[in-house]
C-alpha positions as CSV (number, residue, x, y, z in Angstrom):
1,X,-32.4,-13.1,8.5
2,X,-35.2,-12.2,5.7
3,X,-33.8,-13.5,2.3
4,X,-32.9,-10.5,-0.1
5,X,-35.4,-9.5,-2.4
6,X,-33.4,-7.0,-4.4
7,X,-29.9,-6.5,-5.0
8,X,-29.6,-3.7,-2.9
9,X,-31.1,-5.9,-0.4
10,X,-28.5,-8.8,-0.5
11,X,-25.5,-5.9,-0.4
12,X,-26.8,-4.4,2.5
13,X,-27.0,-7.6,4.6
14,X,-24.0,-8.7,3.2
15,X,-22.3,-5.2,4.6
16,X,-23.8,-6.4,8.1
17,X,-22.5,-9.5,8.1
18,X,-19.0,-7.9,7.7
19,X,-20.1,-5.1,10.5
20,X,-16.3,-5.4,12.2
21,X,-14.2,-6.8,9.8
22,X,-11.2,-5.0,8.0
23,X,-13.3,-2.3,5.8
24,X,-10.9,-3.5,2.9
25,X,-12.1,-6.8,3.1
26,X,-15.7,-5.7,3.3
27,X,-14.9,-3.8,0.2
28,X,-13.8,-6.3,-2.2
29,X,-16.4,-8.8,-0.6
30,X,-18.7,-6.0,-1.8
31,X,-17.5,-5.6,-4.5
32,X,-17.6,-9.2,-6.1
33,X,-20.8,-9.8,-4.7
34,X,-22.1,-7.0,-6.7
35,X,-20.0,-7.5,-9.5
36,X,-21.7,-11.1,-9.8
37,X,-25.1,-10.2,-8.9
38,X,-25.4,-7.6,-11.4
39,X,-23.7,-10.0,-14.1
40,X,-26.1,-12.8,-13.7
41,X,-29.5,-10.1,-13.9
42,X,-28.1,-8.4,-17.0
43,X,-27.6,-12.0,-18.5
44,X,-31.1,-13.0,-17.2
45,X,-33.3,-10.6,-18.6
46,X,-36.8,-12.3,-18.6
47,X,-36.4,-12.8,-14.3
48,X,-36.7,-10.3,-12.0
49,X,-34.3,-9.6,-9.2
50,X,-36.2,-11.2,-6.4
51,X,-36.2,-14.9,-8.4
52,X,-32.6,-14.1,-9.4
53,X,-31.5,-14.3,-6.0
54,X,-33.5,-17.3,-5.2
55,X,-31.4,-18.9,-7.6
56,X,-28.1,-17.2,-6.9
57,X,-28.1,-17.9,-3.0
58,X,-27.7,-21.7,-3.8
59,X,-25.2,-20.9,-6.2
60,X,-23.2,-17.9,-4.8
61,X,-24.1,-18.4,-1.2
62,X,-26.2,-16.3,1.4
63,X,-25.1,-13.0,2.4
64,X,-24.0,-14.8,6.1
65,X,-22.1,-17.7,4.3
66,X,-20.4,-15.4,2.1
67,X,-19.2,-12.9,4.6
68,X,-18.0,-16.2,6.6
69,X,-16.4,-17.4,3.5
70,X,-14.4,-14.4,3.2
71,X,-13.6,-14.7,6.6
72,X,-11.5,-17.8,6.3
73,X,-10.3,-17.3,2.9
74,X,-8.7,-13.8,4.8
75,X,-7.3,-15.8,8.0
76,X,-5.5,-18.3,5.1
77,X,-4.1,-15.9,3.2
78,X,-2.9,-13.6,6.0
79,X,-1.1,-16.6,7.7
80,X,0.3,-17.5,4.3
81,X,1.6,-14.4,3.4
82,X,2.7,-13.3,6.9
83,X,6.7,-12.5,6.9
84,X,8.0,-14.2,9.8
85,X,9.7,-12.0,12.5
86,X,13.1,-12.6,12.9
87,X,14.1,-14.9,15.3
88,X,16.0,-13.8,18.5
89,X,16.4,-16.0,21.7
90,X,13.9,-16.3,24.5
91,X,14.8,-13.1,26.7
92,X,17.3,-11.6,24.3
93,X,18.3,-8.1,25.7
94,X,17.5,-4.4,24.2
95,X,20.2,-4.0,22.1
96,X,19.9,-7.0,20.3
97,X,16.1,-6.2,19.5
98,X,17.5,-2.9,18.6
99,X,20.2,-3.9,16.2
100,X,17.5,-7.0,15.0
101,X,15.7,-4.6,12.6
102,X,18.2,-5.4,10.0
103,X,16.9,-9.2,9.9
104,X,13.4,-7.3,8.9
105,X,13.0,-7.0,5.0
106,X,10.1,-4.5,5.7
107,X,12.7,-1.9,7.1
108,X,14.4,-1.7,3.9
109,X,11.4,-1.6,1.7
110,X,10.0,1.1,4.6
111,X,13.0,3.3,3.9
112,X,12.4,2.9,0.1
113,X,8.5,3.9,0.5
114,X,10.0,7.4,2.3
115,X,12.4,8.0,-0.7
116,X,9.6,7.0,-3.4
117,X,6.8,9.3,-1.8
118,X,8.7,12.5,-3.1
119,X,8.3,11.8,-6.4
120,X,4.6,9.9,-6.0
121,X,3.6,13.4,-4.4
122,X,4.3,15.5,-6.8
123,X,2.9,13.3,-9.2
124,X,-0.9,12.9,-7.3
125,X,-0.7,16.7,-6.3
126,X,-0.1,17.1,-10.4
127,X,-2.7,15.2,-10.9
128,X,-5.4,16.8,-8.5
129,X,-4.5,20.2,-9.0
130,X,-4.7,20.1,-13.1
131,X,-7.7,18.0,-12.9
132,X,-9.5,20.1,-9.9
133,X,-9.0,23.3,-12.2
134,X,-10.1,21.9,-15.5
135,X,-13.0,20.2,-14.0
136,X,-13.8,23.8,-12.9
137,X,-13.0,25.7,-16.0
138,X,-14.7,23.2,-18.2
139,X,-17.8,23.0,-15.9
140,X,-20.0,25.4,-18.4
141,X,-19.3,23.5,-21.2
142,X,-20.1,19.8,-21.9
143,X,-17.4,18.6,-22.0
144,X,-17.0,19.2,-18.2
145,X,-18.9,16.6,-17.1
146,X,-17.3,13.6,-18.6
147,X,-13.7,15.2,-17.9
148,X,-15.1,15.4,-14.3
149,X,-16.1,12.1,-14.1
150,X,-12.9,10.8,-16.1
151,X,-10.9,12.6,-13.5
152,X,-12.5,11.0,-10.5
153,X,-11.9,7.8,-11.6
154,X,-8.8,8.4,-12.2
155,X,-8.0,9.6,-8.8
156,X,-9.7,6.7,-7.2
157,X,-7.3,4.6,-9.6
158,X,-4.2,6.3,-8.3
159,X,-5.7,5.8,-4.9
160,X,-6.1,1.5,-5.5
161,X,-2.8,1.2,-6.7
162,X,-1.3,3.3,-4.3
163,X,-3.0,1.0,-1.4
164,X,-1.1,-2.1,-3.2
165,X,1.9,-0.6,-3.2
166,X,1.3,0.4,0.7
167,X,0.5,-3.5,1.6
168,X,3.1,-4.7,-0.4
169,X,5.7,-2.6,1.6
170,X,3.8,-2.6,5.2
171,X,1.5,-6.0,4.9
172,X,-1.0,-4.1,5.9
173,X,-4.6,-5.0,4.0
174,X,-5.5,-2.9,1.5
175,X,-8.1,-3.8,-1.2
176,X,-7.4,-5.5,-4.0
177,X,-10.9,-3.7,-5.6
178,X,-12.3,-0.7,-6.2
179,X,-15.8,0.2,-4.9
180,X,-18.5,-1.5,-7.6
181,X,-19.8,1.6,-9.7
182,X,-23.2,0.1,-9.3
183,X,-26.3,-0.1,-12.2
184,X,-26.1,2.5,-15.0
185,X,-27.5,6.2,-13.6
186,X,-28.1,9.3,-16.0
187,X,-25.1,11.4,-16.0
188,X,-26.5,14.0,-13.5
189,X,-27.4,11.4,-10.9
190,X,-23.7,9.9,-11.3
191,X,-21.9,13.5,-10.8
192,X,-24.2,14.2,-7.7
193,X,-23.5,10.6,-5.8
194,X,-19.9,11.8,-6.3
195,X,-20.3,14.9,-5.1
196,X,-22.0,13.4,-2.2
197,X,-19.5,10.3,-1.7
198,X,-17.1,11.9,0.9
199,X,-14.6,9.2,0.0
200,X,-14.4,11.2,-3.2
201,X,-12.9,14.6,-0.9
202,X,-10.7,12.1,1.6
203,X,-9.6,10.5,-2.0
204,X,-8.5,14.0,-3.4
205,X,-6.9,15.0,0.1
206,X,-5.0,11.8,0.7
207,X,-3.2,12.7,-2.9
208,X,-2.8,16.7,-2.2
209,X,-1.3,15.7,1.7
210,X,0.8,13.2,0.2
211,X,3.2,16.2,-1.5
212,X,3.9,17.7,2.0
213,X,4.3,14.2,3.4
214,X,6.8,13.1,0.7
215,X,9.0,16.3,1.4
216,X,8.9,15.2,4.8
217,X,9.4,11.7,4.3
218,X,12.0,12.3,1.8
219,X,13.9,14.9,3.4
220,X,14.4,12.4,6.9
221,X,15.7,9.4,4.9
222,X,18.0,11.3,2.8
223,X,19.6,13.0,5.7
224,X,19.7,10.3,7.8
225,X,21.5,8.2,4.9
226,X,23.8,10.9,4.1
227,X,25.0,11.6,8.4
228,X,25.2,8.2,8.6
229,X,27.2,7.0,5.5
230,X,29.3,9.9,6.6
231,X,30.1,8.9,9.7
232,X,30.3,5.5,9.3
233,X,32.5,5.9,5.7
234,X,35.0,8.6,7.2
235,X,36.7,6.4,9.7
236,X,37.0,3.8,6.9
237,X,38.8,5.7,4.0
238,X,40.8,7.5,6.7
239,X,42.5,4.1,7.1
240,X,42.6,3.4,3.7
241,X,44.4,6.6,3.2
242,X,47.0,5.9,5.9
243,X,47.3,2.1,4.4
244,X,48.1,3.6,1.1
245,X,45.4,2.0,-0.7
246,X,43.4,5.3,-1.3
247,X,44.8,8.8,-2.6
248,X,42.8,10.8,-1.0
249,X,42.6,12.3,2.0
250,X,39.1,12.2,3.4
251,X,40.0,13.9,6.3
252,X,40.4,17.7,4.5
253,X,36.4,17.4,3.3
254,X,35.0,16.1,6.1
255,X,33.8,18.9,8.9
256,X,32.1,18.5,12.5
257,X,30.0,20.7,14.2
258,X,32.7,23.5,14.9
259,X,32.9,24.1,10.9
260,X,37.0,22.8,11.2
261,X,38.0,20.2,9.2
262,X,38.8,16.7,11.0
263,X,41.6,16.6,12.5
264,X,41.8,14.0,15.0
265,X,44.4,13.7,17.9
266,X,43.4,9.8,18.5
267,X,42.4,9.2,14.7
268,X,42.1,5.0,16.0
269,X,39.6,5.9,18.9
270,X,37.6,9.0,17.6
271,X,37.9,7.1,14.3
272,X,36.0,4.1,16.4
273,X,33.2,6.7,17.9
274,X,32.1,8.1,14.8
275,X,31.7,4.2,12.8
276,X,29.7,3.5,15.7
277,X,27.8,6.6,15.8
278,X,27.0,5.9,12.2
279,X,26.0,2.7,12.6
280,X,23.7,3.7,15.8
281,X,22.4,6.5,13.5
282,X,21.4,4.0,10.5
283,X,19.7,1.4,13.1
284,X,17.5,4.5,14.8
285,X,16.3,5.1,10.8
286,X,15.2,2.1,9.9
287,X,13.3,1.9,13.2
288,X,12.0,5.4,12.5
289,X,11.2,4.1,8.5
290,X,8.9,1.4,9.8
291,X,7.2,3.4,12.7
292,X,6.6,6.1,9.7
293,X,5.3,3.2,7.1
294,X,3.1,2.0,9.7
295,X,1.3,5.1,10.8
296,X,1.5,6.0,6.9
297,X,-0.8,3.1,6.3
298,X,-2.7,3.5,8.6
299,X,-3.6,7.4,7.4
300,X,-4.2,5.7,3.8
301,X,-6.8,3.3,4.9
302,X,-8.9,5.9,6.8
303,X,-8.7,8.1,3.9
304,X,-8.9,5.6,0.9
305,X,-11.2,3.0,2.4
306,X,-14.5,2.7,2.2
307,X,-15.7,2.1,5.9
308,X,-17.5,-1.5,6.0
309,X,-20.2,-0.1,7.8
310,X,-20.7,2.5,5.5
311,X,-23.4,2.4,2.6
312,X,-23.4,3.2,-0.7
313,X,-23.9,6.6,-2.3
314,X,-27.8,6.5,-2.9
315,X,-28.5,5.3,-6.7
């Protein structure tokens, strides 16, 4: 491999050398590396870039030993940061793998991601909408253009911290930096690379989708919280109440699906069927909770994250 004579020359061999990593590593290994490289010009003045880097890849490291650097550091902190599944015995059977998913700390923080996303939507759909309108009503004037580009980074804010909050609640890899805002442009030149980026559109639908998605989200685990307490709460007070430890009657609020209140002829048994139903019904949505986190993480890094491969807006 050539040495880099230019900046954009050590970036873009440095993006090969990650060609089929996680494109959230590649971006914060971009992201340094330009953060650095661009650091050590500005305070070098009198050299130009090509002798910079002459200097810098005994210092910093080729774009091949830094990619492979960032390669282990990843494989370390993956393994140390891993939450260990819980343990079950060798051949265990269905129903204790289906009951295990209380033993998982990411099922509970799943569920809380699908009762958060309500209000996060509404927030980034707040957000886009208001600043999508007064980017457009204060294009003609000059203010528009620095409220435009004061908007988009905002957004692409929103959009990092959101990702941290998605791998802190799914583990899955998110970056930890935003994408390097390269040298100084003229004003113009900066609005039409992010008119051009198309994270900049995924960016702004990833926030507008997340309202619908919350709803969603938010309407499942509330319902499936409420049947379930329901059923698995009823039989319980109904024995308190016969015990004489409550005072009231659970049985005159509660209603089934023929609209009649419960009235049970074998209040022990059906009493039984619906604590069990209930807790059947609260395993089957924490399983659900995870499968949505997952694939909900998944959306967010094809719509927030830079692909690897990808380069830069031209600048």
């Amino acid at each position: 491999m050539n040495a880099p004579r230019s900046i954009d020359d050590y970036l873009k061999q440095l993006r090969a050398a990650l060609a089929g990593e996680d494109p959230a590593l590649a971006q914060d290994a971009l992201y340094d590396a330009e953060e650095y490289l661009r650091a050590e010009l500005a305070a070098n003045p009198g050299k130009s870039e090509a002798d910079m880097l002459e200097l810098i890849a005994s210092t910093y490291g080729a774009p091949d030993e830094v990619a492979a650097a960032y390669r282990d550091t990843e494989v370390k902190v993956r393994a140390a940061l891993k939450t260990p599944p819980p343990r079950t015995a060798a051949g265990s059977s269905a129903l204790r793998r289906f009951f295990r998913v209380y033993l998982d700390p990411r099922s509970y923080t799943s569920l809380f991601y699908m009762l958060l996303t309500l209000a996060t939507g509404i927030v980034y759909f707040t957000v886009v909408v208001t600043g999508l309108s007064l980017s457009l009503g204060l294009a003609v004037l000059i203010i528009g253009v620095p409220f435009f580009l004061a908007f988009i980074g905002i957004t692409r804010v929103i959009a990092l911290g959101e990702g941290r909050l998605i791998e802190a609640i799914t583990g899955e890899r998110m970056p930890r930096r935003p994408v390097h805002p390269g040298p100084p442009l003229p004003w113009y030149t900066r609005v039409l690379d992010m008119l051009k980026d198309v994270r900049t559109w995924t960016t702004l639908a990833y926030l507008v989708l997340m309202l619908p998605l919350g709803v969603l989200y938010f309407t499942v685990a509330l319902s499936g919280l409420a049947v379930s307490a329901a059923f698995i709460a009823t039989p319980v007070v109904e024995l308190l109440y016969h015990w004489g430890l409550v005072d009231v009657d659970i049985s005159d609020h509660m209603f089934v699906a023929s609209g009649q209140p419960w009235s049970p002829q074998y209040p022990l048994l059906e009493g039984a069927l619906l604590f069990v139903l209930g807790v059947l019904l609260l395993t089957l949505l924490l399983h659900v909770a995870r499968a949505v986190a997952r694939g909900h993480a998944h959306l967010a890094k094809a719509l927030l994250v830079v692909p690897g491969s990808q380069a830069p807006a031209a600048r």
